[in-house]
Structures are given as C-alpha cells and as structure tokens.
N, C-alpha and C positions, 0 to 999 in steps of 0.2 A: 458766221455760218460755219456748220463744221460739214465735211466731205470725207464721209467714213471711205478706208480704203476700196479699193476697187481694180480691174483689170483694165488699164486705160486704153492698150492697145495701143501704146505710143502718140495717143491724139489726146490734145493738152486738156487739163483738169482745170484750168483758168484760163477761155480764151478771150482774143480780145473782145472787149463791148460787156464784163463782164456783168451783172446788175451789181455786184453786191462790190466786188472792188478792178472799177474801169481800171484802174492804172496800173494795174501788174497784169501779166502773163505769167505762167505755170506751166509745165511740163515736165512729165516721166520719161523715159525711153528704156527700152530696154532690149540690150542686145547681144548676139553671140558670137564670137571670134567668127572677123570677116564679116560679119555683117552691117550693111552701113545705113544711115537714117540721114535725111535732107529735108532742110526748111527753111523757109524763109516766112518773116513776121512783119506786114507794112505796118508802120507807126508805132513800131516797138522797136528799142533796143532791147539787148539778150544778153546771157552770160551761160554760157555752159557748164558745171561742174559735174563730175563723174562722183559719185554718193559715194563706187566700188567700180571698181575695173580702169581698164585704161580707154582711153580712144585716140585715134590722130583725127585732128580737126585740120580742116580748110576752108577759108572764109573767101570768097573770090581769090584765090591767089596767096592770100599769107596763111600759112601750114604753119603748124604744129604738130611736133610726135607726142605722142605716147602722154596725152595729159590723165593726170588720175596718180591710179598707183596704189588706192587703197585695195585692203584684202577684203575680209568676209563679212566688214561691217561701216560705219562711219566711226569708230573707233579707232578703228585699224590702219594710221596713219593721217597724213594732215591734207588738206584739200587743195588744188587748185581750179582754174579758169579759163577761160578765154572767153574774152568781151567782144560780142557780136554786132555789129553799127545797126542803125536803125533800118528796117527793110533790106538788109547783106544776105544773099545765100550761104548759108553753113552746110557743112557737111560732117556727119562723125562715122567714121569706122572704126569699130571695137576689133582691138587689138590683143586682149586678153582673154582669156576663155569665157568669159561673160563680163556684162558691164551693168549697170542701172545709173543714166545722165540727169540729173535735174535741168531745167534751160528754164532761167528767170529773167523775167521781162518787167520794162519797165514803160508808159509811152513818152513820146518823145520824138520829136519830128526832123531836128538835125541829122546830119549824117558824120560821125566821125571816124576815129581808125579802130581797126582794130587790134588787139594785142594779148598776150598772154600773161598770166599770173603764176609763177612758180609758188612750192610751197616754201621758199625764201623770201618770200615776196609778200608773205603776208602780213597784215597789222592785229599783232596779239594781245587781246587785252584780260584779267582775271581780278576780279574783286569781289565783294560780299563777305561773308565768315560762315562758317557753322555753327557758330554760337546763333548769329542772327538768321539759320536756316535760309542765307540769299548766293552760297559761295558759287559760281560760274565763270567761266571760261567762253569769251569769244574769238571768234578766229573771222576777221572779215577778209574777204573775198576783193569786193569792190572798197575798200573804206576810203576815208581824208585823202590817202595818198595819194589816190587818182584821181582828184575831182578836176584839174583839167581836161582829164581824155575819158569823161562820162557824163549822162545827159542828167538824168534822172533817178536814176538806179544804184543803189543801195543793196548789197548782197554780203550775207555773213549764216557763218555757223555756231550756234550758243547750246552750252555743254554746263549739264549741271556739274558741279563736284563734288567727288561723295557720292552718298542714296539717299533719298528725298529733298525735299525742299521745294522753295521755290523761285520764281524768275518772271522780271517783269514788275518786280516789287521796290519802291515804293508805285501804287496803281497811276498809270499815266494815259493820256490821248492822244492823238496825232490828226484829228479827224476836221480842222477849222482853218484858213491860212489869216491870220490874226497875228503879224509879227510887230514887234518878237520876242511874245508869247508863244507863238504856236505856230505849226507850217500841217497843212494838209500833206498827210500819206497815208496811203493804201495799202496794208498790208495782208503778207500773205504766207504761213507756214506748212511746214512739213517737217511731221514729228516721227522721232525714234527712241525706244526704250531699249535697254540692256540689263537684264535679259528682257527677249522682244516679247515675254506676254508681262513686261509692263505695263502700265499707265497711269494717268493720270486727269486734269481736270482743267478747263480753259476758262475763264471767267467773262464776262464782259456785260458792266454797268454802263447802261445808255446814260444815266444821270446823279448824280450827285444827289446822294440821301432816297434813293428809292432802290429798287429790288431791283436783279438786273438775269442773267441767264447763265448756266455754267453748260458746259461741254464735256461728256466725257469721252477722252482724250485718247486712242493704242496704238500701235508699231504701224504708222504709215497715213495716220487721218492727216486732213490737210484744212488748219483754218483760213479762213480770210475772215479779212478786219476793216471795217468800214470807218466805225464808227463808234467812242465811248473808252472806259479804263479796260484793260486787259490783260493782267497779272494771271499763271497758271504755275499750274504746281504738278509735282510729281511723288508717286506710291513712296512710303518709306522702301529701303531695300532695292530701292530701282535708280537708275541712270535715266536720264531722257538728254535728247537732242532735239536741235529743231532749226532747219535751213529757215531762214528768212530773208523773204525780199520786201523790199520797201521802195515804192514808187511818189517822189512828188509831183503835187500838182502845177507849183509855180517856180520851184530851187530843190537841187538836191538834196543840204543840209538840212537833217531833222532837228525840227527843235519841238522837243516834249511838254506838255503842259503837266504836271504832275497833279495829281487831287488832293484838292484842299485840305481835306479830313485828313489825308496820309502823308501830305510832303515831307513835314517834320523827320521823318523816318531817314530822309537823304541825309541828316547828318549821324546817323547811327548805324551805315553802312558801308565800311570800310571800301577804299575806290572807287565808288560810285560815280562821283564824280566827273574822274576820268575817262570811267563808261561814257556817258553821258558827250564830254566832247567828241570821244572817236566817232560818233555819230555827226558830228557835225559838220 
C-alpha cells in the first residue's frame, strides 16, 4: 500500500491495529526549537530517529541530549536513536531550529530498557556494484548488535549509491513464519530522493509467475509491506533513501525467502550476502 505524502500533524501514519501492516507503528513529528512532543505506544516498542534536527529525549527518567545532528537533509550526516520500551512515555524537545523525528514501532509485549544509539554506534553495511545497478549503503539503527535489549524491531536507513538503480534485488518476502525459510515481518517505509523532485517505483508481486502492482514512489511517500516480493528502484540521476522498520511476528531475526525465478542473482551480487546476515 503506498501513502502519498501528507501533513500528518504529528499523529502517526501507521497506527497501531494497522489493516495492512499490524506489526509496525510509524510516525512523523515535526517541530520547532523548544518545542516538545509526548507519547506513549501500548504494545509497541519504539525508536526515535531525528531524519534532521536535534532533539533531547527522556524516557521515564533516562535522558538523552541532543540526539540527531543532521542538517538540511538525510544526507547531511549519519543517524542516530533511542530505543523506547514497550508502552514507556517518551518525550522530545527539539533543540535545534527545526527538527522532523521519525518514531518506529514494532509490537511487542515485554518491557525492556531503554538506551541510546550514537552515530558510533552504528552497524555499516555496503554491497552491490554499479555494473549490476544493486550498489547501497545501509546504516542500521537497531541491527544484530542489539538483539539482547530489543523485542521485535528492526530499524535501518538504506541509501542508494550513485543515481539510479535498484534495492531490494535479488526480489524477496518476509510475509509466512515457515522457518527456516522464512519468518513473518511487516514492513514499513519512508522514502527520500536527492534532489527531492526525484522518484521512483515500488514493486510488489503477490505471487510467483503472475502480474503483481508497482507504486509510484516521491520525496516523502510511505510504503507498507504485508505481503509478496518487493524490489524498487530509483529515476536515473537521482539518489533515493528510505527508513525502514521491520516488525516480527514470532523472533526478531529476518530471514528472507528470496524468489525462485531470481535467486540465482545472489551470487552475482557482490556482498549480498552479508547484507543478508546483518539482518539476522
């Protein structure tokens, strides 16, 4: 399902009970030096990342300054976090002369800590080639590193390299928990082009060997992913990003089923691989 942008007014773009994908939560914010926003998510864990600007967060009691840092774009420096326990009050006050927060959610019914992600902190991964139009850049948020002090949730930022191509390729699913083959997750983006009247194209085949639906894709649309393969690409001459959260239904660790007609391909894509386990 695609969710052309919009003015969300800081009230989430995937809330919980979603029809199309239960297991994530989504949210914008957006705010102006001094200004502060408060919430709380029952049966969701959260993550905060500031897209641009700073904020100080407090989660009951554990504070953090000045998370963020980026300038005028998601380009313009590297991301960080802070991981919000399931049902925690958060709070953010933007500290910067503007800010725009992403808050990815995941459900999840334990309650753990919470804590913060520097941009030191993060697990960098980059593979594909330009020859085989797949080269990208991930920066996860939440990755492997955490997976004792997170439930469900799965949060990363993937960055094409170069202008055009595509991501997501060879075509894969996450939509069955059939291990281990495959683990159900929910997924859910939010895309950016550079320069911002890029775009591009979202695919997603419900089934093997039949026609399936494309999306077209500009500076701010937000997919969510239930169900089927779903490889997108981006305009020659343009840059694209795109926050991703990924919620399971039974373990964290995604394990992809890749499509038959195309798996072949994972050996003719340099790092892939290791893509592939950072996710795990």
């Amino acid at each position: 399902m695609h969710i052309a942008p919009y003015d969300n007014q800081n009230k989430p773009i995937v809330d919980v009970d979603d029809p199309t994908v239960p297991l994530n939560y989504f949210n914008i914010v957006k705010l102006k030096k001094g200004e502060a926003f408060e919430y709380t998510v029952p049966g969701f864990e959260t993550c905060i990342v500031p897209a641009t600007g700073s904020v100080d967060v407090n989660v009951e009691g554990f504070k953090v300054d000045d998370i963020g840092g980026r300038g005028v774009d998601v380009w313009d420096g590297e991301p960080e976090g802070v991981y919000v326990p399931t049902a925690a009050k958060a709070e953010m006050v933007c500290t910067s002369n503007e800010a725009e927060v992403f808050v990815a959610g995941a459900k999840y019914d334990k309650v753990l800590e919470a804590f913060a992600v520097r941009n030191d902190e993060l697990d960098l991964v980059q593979y594909g080639s330009d020859d085989t139009k797949t080269h990208r850049k991930i920066k996860h948020i939440l990755g492997t590193k955490y997976h004792d002090k997170v439930g469900r949730l799965l949060v990363s930022e993937l960055f094409t390299v170069g202008q055009g191509g595509w991501s997501g390729f060879p075509s894969h699913k996450h939509d069955t928990d059939r291990l281990p083959d495959e683990t159900r997750h929910d997924e859910t983006y939010n895309f950016r082009f550079r320069p911002n009247h890029g775009s591009g194209v979202q695919m997603l085949q419900r089934e093997e060997g039949k026609a399936g639906d494309a999306y077209h894709i500009v500076d701010g649309s937000t997919i969510c992913l239930d169900a089927g393969y779903h490889p997108c690409a981006v305009l020659p001459g343009y840059e694209m990003y795109y926050f991703t959260i990924l919620g399971g239904l039974s373990q964290r660790s995604l394990v992809q089923y890749f499509q038959p007609s195309h798996a072949y391909q994972i050996e003719t894509i340099p790092g892939i691989k290791d893509m592939i386990a950072k996710f795990k």
